[in-house]
C-alpha positions in Angstrom: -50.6 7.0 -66.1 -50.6 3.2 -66.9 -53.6 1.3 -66.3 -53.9 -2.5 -65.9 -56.9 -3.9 -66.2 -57.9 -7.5 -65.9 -61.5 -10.6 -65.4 -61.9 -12.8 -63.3 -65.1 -15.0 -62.2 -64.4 -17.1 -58.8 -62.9 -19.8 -60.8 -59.7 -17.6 -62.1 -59.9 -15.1 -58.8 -56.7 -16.5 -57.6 -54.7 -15.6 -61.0 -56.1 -12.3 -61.1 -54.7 -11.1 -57.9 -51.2 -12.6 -59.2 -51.6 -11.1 -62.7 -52.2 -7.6 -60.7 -49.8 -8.2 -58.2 -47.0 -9.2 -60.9 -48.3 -6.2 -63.0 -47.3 -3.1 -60.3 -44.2 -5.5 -59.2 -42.6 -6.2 -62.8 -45.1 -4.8 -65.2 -44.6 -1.3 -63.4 -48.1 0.0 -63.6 -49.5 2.9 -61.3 -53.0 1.6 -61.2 -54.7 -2.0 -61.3 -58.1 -2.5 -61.8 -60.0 -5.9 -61.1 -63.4 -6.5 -63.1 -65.1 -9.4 -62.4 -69.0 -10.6 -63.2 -70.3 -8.2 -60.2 -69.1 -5.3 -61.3 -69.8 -4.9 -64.6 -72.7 -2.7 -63.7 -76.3 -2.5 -64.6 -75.5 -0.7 -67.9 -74.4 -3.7 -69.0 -76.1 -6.5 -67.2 -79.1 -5.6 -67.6 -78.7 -4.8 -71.8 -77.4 -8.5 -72.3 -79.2 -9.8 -69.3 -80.8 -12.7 -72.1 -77.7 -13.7 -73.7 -75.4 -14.0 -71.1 -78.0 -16.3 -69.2 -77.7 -18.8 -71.8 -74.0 -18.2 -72.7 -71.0 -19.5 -70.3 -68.5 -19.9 -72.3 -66.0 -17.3 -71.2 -68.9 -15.6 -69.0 -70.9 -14.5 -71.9 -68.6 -15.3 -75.0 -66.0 -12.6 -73.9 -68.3 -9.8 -74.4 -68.0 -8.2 -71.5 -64.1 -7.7 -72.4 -64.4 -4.9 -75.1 -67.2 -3.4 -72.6 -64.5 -2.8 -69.6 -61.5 -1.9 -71.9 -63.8 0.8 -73.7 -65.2 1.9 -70.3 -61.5 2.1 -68.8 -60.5 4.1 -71.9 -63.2 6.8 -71.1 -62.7 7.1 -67.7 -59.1 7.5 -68.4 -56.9 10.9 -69.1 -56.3 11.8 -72.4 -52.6 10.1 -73.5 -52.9 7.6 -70.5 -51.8 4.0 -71.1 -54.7 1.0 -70.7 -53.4 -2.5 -71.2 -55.5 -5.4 -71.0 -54.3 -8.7 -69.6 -55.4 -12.1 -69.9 -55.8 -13.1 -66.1 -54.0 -16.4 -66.6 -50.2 -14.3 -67.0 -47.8 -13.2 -65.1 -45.5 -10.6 -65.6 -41.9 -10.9 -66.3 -40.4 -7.6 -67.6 -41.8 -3.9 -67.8 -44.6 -2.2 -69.6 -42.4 0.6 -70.7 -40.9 -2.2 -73.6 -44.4 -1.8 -74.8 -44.8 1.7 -74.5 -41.6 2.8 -76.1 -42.3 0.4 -79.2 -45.8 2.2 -79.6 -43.7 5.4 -79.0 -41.1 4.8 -81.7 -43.7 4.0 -83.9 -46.3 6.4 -83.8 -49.3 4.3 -82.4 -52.1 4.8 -79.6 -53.3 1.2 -80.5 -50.7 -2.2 -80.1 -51.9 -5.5 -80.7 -50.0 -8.7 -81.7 -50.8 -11.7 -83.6 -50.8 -15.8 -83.8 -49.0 -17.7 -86.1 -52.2 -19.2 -87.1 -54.7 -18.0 -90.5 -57.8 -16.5 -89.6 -59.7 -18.8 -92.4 -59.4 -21.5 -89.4 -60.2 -19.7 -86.3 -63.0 -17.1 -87.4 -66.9 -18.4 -88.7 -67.7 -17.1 -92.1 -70.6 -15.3 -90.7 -67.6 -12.4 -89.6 -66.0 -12.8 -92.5 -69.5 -12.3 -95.2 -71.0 -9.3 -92.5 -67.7 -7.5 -92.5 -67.1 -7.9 -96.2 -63.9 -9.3 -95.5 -64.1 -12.3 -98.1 -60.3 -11.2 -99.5 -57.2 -12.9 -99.0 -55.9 -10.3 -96.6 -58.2 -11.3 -94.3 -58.5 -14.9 -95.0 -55.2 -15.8 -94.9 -53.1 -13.5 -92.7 -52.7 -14.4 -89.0 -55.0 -14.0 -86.3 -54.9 -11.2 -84.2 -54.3 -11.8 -80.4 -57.3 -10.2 -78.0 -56.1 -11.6 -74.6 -53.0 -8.7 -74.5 -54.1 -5.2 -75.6 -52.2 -2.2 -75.2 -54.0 1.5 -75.8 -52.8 4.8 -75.1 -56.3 6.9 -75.2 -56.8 9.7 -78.2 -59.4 9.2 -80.8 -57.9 6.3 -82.9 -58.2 4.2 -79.7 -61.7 5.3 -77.9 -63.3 4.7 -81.8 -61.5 1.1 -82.9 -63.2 -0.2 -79.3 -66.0 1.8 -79.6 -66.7 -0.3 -83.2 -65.7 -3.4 -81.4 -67.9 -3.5 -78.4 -70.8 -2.9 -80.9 -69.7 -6.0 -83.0 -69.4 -7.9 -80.2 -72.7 -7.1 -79.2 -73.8 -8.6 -82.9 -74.2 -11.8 -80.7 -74.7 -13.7 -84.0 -71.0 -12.9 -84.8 -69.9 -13.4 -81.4 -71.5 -16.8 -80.3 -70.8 -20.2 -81.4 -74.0 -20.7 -84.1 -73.1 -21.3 -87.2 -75.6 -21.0 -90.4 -73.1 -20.3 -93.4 -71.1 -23.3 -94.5 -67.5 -22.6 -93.2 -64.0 -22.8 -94.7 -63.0 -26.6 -95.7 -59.7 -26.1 -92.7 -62.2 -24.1 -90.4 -61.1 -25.2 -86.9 -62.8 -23.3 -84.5 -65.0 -20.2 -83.9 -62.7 -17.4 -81.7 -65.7 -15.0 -80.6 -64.3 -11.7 -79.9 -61.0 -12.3 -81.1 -62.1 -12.8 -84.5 -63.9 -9.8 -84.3 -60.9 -7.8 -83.5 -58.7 -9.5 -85.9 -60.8 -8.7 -88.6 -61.9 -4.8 -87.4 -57.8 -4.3 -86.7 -57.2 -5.5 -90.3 -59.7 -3.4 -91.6 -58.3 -0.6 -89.9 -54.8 -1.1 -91.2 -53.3 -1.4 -87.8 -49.7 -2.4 -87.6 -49.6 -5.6 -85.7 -46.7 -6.7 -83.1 -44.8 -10.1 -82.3 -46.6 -11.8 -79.1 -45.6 -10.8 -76.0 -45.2 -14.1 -74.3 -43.0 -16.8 -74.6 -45.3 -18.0 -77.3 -43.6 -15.4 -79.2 -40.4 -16.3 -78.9 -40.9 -20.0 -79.7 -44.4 -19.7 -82.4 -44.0 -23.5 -82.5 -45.6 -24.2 -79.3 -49.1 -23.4 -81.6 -48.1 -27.0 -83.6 -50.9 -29.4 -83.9 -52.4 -31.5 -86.6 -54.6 -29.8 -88.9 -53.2 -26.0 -88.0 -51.7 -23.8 -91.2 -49.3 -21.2 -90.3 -47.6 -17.8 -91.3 -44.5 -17.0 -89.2 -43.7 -13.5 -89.7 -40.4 -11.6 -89.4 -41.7 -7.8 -87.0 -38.8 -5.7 -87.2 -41.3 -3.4 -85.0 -40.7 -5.7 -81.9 -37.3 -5.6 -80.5 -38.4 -5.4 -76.5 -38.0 -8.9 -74.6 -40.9 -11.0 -73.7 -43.1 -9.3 -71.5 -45.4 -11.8 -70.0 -45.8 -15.2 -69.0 -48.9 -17.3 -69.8 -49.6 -20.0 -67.9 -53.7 -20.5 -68.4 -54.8 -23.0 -65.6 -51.1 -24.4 -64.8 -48.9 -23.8 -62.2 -47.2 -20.2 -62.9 -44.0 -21.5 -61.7 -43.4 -24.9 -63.3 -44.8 -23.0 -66.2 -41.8 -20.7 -65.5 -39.1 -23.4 -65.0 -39.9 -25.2 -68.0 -39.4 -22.4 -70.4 -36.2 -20.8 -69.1 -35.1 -24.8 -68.9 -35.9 -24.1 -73.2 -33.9 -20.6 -72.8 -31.0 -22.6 -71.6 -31.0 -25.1 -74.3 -31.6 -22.4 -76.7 -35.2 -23.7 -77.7 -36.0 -19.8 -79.2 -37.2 -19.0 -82.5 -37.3 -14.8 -81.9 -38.7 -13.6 -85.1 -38.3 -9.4 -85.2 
């Protein structure tokens, strides 16, 4: 089976029901299911109850994302598909690209990753508790935590086992910052950082992005940003999704097949 999952607070309520809608229409998923701040349950409401009171950004620092994909992954069958989606995409092609990479490659867990270094996007609190002070940490792209793919066996029920519990290191997670960071240290990135840096410990083989951010990395250009564009030769499927954040899915849409047509593309894999 292949399981879409997705958040939404009232805010993004209206994206959610066109990320699900696009996901059984083009993703070509047998089950959706919608999480949002109400049903989270007690089991987790009640354990955070403090911190997510005094934490809005992204409804509680993102924590309650590893909560739902780990709890998904346990109620699931053994060798079913999860996939996490950022509610703010649309599909545009098939999961199965997805599914046969993982397939071809021998993996229950896909993630992709930013052009951007982690030394700029991660606090050095994650970087000193997790002991990853060396420069395949430091200066290797980011991970990506708003697309993630899992077909359930042990690998994948343990690697978001470990990172719902270091997400719920809210020191790591928030936004405080003690240590003095990196001299090109941009900006903390909460649970993604966590992930990046757990995936990299765990050797995971990491994945060209899935949206048209992968095709054309250069979108992530701004002053001050350091990059790594990589050549995946494990990424041959088309782009999958479609991000669109707060913006209008559609212009969104027109704009980058306008790119397509004047061959705007940088496909690295």
């Amino acid at each position: 089976m292949k399981i879409l999952i997705n958040f939404a607070d009232d805010k993004f309520a209206k994206q959610q029901k066109l990320n699900s809608k696009s996901g059984y229409k083009k993703g070509g998923f047998d089950k959706v299911i919608e999480y949002n701040p109400s049903s989270l349950g007690e089991d987790f409401t009640v354990r955070h109850k403090e911190f997510l009171e005094v934490s809005n950004r992204g409804a509680g620092y993102w924590l309650w994302k590893p909560y739902i994909i780990l709890k998904t992954l346990e109620d699931a069958n053994e060798g079913d598909y999860v996939f996490y989606c950022d509610s703010g995409s649309i599909f545009i092609n098939s999961i199965d690209h997805i599914i046969n990479a993982m397939e071809q490659n021998n993996q229950s867990i896909f993630l992709t990753e930013l052009p951007l270094l982690e030394k700029q996007w991660t606090k050095m609190e994650c970087f000193h508790e997790l002991k990853c002070m060396d420069e395949k940490y430091r200066e290797t792209p980011q991970v990506i935590a708003t697309y993630i793919m899992l077909k359930k066996d042990e690998n994948s029920i343990k690697l978001m086992n470990e990172y719902y519990n270091l997400c719920c290191k809210y020191q790591l997670l928030d936004d405080s910052k003690e240590m003095k960071q990196d001299p090109k240290f941009i900006d903390h990135r909460h649970d993604q950082s966590l992930l990046s840096l757990l995936a990299k410990m765990n050797n995971v083989s990491f994945h060209r992005d899935i949206t048209q951010y992968g095709i054309r990395p250069f979108l992530y250009t701004a002053a001050g940003r350091e990059y790594m564009i990589k050549s995946y030769r494990n990424s041959s499927y088309p782009q999958i999704l479609l991000s669109y954040r707060k913006g209008n899915w559609l212009k969104v849409l027109i704009k980058e097949k306008f790119k397509d047509y004047l061959g705007f593309n940088l496909r690295l894999g």
